[in-house]
N, C-alpha and C positions, 0 to 999 in steps of 0.2 A: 507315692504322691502325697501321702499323710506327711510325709515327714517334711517337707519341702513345701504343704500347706503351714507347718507350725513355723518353722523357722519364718516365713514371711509374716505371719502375725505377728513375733515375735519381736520383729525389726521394725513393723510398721506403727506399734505403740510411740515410735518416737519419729520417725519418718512420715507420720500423717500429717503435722505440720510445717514440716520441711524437708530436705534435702539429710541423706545421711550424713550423721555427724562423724566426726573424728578427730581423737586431743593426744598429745605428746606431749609427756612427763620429763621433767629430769630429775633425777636424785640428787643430791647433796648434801656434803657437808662442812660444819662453821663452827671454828675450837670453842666460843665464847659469847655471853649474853652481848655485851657492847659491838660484836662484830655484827650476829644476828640483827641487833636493833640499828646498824648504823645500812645495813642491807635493804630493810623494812623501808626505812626511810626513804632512800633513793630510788625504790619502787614507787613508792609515792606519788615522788617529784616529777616523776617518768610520766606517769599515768593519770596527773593530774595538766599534766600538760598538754596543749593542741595535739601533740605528734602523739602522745601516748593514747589520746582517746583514738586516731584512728587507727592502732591495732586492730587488728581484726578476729581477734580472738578474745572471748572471756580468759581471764587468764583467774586462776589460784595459788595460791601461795602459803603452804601446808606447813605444819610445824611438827615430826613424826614425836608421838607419844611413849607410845610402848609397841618396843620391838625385839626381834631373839638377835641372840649372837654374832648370828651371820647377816643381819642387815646393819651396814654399815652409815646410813645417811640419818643423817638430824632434819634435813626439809626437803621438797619436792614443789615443784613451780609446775603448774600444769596448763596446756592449753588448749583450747575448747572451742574449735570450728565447726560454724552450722554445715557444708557441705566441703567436698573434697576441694575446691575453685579457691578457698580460702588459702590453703596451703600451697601454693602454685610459689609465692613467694616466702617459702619458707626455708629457713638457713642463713636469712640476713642479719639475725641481732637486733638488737637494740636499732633506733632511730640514729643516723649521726646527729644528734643536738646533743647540747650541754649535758642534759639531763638524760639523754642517753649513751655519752661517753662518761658518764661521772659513775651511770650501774654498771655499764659494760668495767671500766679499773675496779670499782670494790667489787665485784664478786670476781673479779681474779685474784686481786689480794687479800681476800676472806673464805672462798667457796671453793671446795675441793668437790669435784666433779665423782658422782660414786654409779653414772649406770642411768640409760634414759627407756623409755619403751614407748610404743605409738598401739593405739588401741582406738575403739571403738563404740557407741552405748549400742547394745539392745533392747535391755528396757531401764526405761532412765525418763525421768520428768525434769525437762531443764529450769520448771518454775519455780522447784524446791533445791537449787542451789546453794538458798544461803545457810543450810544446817552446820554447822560450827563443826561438829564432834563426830565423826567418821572411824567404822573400821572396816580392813582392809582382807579378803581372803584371796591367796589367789592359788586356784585350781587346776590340776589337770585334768582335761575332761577327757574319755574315752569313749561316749559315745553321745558323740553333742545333740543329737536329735531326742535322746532318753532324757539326757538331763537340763534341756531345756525346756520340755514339757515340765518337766518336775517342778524345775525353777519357778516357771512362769506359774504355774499351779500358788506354788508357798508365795512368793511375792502379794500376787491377788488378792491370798487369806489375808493376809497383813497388811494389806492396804491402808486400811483404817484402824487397826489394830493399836496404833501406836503415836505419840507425835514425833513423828518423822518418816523415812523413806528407806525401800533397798530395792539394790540396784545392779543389773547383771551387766558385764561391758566383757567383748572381745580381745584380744591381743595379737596385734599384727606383727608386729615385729619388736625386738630387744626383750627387756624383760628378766625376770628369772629364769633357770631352766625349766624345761617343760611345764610351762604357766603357759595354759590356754586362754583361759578366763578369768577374771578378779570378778565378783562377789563384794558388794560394798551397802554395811549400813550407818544410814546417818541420822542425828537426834540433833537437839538443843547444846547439850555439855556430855560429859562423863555419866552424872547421876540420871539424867533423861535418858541414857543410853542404854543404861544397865537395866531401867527401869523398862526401858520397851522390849528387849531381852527375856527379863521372865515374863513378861506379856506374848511373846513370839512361841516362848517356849513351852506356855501356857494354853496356846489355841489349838484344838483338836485339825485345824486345818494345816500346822504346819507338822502335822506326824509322817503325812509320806514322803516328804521332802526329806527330814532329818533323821528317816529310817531307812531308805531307799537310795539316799543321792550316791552312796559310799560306792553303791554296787556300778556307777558309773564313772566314777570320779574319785582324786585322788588333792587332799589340801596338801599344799606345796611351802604357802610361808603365810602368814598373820600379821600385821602390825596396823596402827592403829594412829590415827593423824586430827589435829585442829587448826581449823579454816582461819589462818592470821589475814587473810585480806581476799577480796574478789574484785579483781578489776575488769570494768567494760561489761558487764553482770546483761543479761538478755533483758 
């Protein structure tokens, strides 16, 4: 019963306000700055338009920083529904108007598709979306009731610890191999990021977290992303 008491706390830090979320990523990638910039743009155009404001998603639109070997994507477009009802019509693309048959051609003729995955927050504050500078862990967890107590433990310490947020979220389906859970902290840039880092690494609260998680869980892959735009924002 302990365990299936945490988990609901767990879930409910974001579901007290609403309905449970759920967002679906894509990965990709784009050979060249002018291709990137001319992508950017028609995101824009889309989303500054009638039909783009009534998506019904926050959407992101990610710029991967630093990644290993085997991650192959330069961006990632992510989408961000307050409950499951939102996604009902999902799979349609773009709007048909101009300005969404003008991004639907450039990201065919710039955007090589590298790998999508659909997940979930459990603890997650959707007021602090606009932090820039994000990085990414994603986890295999082996005993999620252990290491969500852990989690939700180090998160807490940290709360204030830092200017910025982190953030636990589930994985439903796609994804890496055996990637349960991504693990996500976000700051201002780079230098605010680093700096909250040894601030993390510095607070006696987050020792059982990053002495203990190991024995539950297992890091899978690492890379690290900046927030190029937020459209539709809560």
């Amino acid at each position: 019963m302990k365990k299936y008491i945490l988990i609901l706390l767990l879930t409910s830090f974001f579901v007290q306000s609403q309905e449970k979320a759920y967002w679906g990523c894509f990965n990709f990638s784009v050979e060249n700055n002018s291709d990137a910039e001319e992508l950017v743009e028609a995101m824009d155009a889309l989303f500054e338009s009638p039909a783009g404001e009534m998506i019904p998603y926050t959407v992101f639109l990610l710029q991967i920083e630093f990644k290993s070997s085997t991650e192959d994507f330069t961006h990632q477009v992510c989408f961000l529904g307050e409950d499951a009802s939102v996604f009902a019509g999902w799979g349609g693309g773009p709007p048909p108007t101009a300005e969404g048959k003008l991004l639907n051609k450039i990201f065919e003729q710039v955007a090589k598709w590298e790998g999508s995955v659909l997940g979930s927050p459990l603890i997650f504050d959707p007021s602090k979306v606009g932090y820039k500078y994000s990085n990414i862990w994603g986890v295999d967890v082996k005993d999620i009731p252990k290491y969500a107590e852990l989690a939700a433990g180090f998160i807490a310490a940290n709360s204030n610890n830092f200017d910025g947020t982190i953030e636990l979220h589930e994985i439903i389906s796609g994804g890496n191999d055996h990637v349960s859970h991504i693990m996500i902290a976000r700051s201002n840039n780079l230098g605010d990021w680093l700096k909250g880092r040894e601030a993390v690494l510095a607070n006696p609260g987050s020792e059982k977290f990053l002495t203990t998680a190991n024995k539950y869980s297992t890091t899978i892959q690492s890379f690290s992303s900046t927030t190029l735009r937020v459209y539709n924002s809560p």
